[in-house]
N, C-alpha and C positions, 0 to 999 in steps of 0.2 A: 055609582060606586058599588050599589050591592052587585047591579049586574055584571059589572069585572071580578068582584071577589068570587062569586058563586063559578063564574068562568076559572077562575083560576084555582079552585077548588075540586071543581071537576076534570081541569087536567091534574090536578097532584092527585085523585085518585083514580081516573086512567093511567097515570106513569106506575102507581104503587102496583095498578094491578098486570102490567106486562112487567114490570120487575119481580111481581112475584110468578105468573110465568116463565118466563127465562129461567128464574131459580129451578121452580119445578122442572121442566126438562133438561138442565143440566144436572139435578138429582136423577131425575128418571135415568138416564143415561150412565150416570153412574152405576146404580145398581143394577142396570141390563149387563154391562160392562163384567159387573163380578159373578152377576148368578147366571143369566140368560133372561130368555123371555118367561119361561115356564114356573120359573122361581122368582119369581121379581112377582112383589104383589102393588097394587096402590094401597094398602096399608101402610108398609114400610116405606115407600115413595111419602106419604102424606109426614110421616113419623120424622121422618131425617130431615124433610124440609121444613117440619115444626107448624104445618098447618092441619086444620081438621079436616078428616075425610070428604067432609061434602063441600068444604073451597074446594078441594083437590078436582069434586064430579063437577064444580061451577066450571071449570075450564073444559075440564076434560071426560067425557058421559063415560067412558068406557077404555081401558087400555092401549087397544089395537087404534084408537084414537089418536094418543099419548104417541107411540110408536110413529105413530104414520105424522105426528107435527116434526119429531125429531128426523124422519126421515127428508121429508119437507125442506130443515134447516137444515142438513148435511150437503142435500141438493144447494140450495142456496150458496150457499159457503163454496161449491165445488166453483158455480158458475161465476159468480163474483173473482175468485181468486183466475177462471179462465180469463177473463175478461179484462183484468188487471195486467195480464199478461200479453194479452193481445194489444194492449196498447202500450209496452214498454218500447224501447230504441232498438234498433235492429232491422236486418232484414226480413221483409214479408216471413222469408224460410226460416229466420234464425227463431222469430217470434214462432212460426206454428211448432216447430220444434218445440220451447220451451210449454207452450198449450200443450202437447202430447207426453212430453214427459212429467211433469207434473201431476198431471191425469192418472198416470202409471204409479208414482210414487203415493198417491190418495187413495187409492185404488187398496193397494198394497197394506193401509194403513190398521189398526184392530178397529176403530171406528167402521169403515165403510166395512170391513170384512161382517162387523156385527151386525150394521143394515142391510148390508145384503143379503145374508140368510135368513134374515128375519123377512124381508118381502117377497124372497121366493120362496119361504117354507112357509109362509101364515097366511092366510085369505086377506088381504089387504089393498090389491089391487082395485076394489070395488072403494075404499075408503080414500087411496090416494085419489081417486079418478073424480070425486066429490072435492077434494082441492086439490083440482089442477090448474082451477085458472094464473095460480100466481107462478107455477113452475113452470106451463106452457108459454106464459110471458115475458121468462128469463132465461128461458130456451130460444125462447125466437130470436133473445136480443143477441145469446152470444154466435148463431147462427149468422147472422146478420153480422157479429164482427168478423168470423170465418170467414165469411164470401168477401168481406172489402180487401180483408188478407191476401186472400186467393186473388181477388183482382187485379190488388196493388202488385202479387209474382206477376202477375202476366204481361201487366203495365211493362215493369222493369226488365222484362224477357226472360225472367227464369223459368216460369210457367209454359204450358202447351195453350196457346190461343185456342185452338180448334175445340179444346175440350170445356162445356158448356158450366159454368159456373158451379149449377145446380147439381150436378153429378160431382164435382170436388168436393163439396163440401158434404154429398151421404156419402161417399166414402171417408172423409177424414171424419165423419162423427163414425161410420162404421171401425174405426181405428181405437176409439175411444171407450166402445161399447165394455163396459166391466163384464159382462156377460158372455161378449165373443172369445175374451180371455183367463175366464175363472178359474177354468182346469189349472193353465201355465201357471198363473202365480199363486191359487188356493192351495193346488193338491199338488204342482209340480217343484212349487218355490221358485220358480225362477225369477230372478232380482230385477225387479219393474223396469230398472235403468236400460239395463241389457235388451228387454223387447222393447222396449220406449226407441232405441237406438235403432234396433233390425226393421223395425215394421217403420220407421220414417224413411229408412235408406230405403227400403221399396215404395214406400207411397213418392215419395220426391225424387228419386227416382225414375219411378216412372210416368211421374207428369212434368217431367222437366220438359224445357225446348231444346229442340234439335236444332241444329242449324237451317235446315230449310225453314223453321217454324217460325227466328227471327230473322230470317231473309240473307242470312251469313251463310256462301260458297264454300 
């Protein structure tokens, strides 16, 4: 009996302490949100979530930390919500579509706008790359629902058979890249919908079947 109570003790203070995580980086985020990275201290971080500074270093040694966990759960979120998408009803086409636009509308969002210049302007890339295993993990999986996608077109005849799985699917993550498109929707504005639209009609487009590809004169 003590050894269940002590068990159950140390889960209610494992849960308190990723509830109080959670907390903190939804505070963190907040105040990146209103000041930036350069105004944003973990003072004020520790202050508004009402814990003392060295809980706040018990989680988190150093800011660029802090950043790169919230960066982490933004990823998360991105791929989860791809993923959910990839398995709704529809066509192979109709579903990558809704993957692609979505992407664009996320993309677009002040969130990721604020992640992402925060990982191209800060030295951080050395800090994600220390945890990558769980993003390169959730990366794989939604890759891997891409290609059954791309399969299941090819299956159905929409798709070009001849063209080898593995090239579809680095181009439709090439589609997807926030990066390949920052200028258009950063600096140019243009409404994510709108290129979400033009850039599928060329990718599906030009991997659709011809008729000699499904065997129709």
């Amino acid at each position: 009996m003590q050894e269940i109570d002590g068990q159950q003790r140390l889960s209610l203070k494992e849960r308190q302490r990723q509830e109080r995580e959670t907390l903190i980086l939804q505070t963190a985020e907040e105040v990146l949100l209103e000041k930036g990275y350069y105004n944003t201290s973990m003072d004020e971080i520790a202050a508004r979530v009402g814990i003392a500074k060295g809980t706040l270093y018990h989680h988190f040694a150093r800011k660029e930390d802090l950043v790169s966990a919230l960066f982490e759960s933004l990823l998360q979120e991105s791929i989860h919500s791809m993923d959910q998408l990839a398995l709704q009803e529809g066509t192979a086409s109709e579903r990558l579509h809704a993957v692609l636009n979505a992407t664009y509308q996320h993309i677009y969002g002040a969130r990721f706008q604020l992640f992402f210049s925060l990982f191209h302007g800060l030295d951080l890339y050395q800090i994600v790359q220390d945890r990558k295993a769980p993003i390169s993990e959730a990366m794989q999986r939604i890759a891997r629902r891409i290609s059954l996608l791309l399969d299941e077109g090819k299956a159905d005849g929409s798709f070009d058979r001849s063209i080898p799985t593995p090239i579809l699917t680095m181009l439709f993550f090439s589609m997807i890249s926030p990066k390949a498109f920052k200028r258009l929707i950063f600096d140019e504005q243009v409404d994510p919908a709108c290129i979400a639209d033009h850039v599928s009609r060329v990718f599906f487009r030009g991997i659709a079947a011809t008729p000699s590809d499904t065997g129709v004169l």
